[in-house]
C-alpha positions in Angstrom: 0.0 0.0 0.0 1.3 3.1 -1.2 1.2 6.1 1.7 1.8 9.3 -0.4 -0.4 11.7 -0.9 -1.0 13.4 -4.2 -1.6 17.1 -4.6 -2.9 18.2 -7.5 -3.2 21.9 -8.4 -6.1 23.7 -9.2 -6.3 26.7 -11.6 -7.8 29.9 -10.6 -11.2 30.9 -11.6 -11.3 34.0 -13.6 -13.2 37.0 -12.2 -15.6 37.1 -14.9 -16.7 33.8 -14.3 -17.0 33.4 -10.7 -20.5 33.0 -9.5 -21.3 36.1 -7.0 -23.3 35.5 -4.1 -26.3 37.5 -2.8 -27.9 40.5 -4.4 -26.9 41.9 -7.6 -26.7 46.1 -7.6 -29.5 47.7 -8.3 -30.1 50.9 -9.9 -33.2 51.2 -8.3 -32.0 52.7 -4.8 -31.4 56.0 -6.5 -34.5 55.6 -8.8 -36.9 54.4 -5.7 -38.8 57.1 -3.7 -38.5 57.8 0.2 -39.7 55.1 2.1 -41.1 55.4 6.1 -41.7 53.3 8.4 -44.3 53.5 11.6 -46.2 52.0 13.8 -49.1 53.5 14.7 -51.4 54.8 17.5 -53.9 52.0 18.9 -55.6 49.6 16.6 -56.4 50.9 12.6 -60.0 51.5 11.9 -60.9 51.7 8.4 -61.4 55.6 9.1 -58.0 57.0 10.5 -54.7 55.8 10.9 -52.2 58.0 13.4 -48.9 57.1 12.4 -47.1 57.6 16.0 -43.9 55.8 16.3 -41.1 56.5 12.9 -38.0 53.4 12.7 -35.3 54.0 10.9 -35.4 50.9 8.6 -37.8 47.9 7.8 -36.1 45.4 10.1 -36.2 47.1 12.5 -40.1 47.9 12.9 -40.6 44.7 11.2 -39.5 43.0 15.0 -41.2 46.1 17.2 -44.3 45.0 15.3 -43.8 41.2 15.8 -43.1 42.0 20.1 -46.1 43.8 20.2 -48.3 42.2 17.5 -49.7 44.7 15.9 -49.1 45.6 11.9 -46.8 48.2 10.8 -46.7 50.8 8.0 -44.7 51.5 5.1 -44.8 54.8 3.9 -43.9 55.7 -0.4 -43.2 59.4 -0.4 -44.2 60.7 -4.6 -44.5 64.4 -5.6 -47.1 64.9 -8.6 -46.3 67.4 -11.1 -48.0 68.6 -14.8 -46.3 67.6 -18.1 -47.5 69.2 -21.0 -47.1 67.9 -24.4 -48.9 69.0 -28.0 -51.2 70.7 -25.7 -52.1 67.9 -23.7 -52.1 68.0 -19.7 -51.0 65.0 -18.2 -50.2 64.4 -14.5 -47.3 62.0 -13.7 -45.4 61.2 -10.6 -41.7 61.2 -9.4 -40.0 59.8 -6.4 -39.2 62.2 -3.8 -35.5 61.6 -2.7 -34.7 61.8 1.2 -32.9 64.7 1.8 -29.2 64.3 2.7 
């Protein structure tokens, strides 16, 4: 019985075709508008919503909620404006960016 042990070497993967792990970038961070995050006052009725506690991020009011069982709120922040084109009025909407 033979006791060596063979080593055989291995050739590097190229960058280009390694597989990458996780999420691939996305352009639409920047393109995205402001989004808030709350819990709110006692329990929603289907006539008013007080919006009372703000979290910085999803996670984070995603457990607050889960501790005290009650839903939570996520909050799109759009600005409308008027476009006019061959003399037609058209509302559209754009993202409002959080201000830095």
């Amino acid at each position: 019985m033979n006791s060596e042990a063979r080593v055989m070497s291995m050739s590097p993967v190229p960058a280009s075709e390694e597989k990458r792990r996780g999420r691939k970038p996305s352009e639409a961070k920047d393109k995205g508008p402001l989004i808030l995050f709350f819990l709110a006052e006692g329990r929603p009725t289907s006539e008013q919503i007080v919006l009372k506690e703000k979290f910085g991020s999803e996670g984070a009011v995603m457990v607050e909620a889960f501790k005290r069982g009650e839903p939570y709120y996520r909050i799109e922040v759009w600005q409308s404006h008027a476009v006019v084109n061959d003399g037609v009025v058209a509302i559209e909407k754009e993202p409002v960016k959080m201000q830095t």
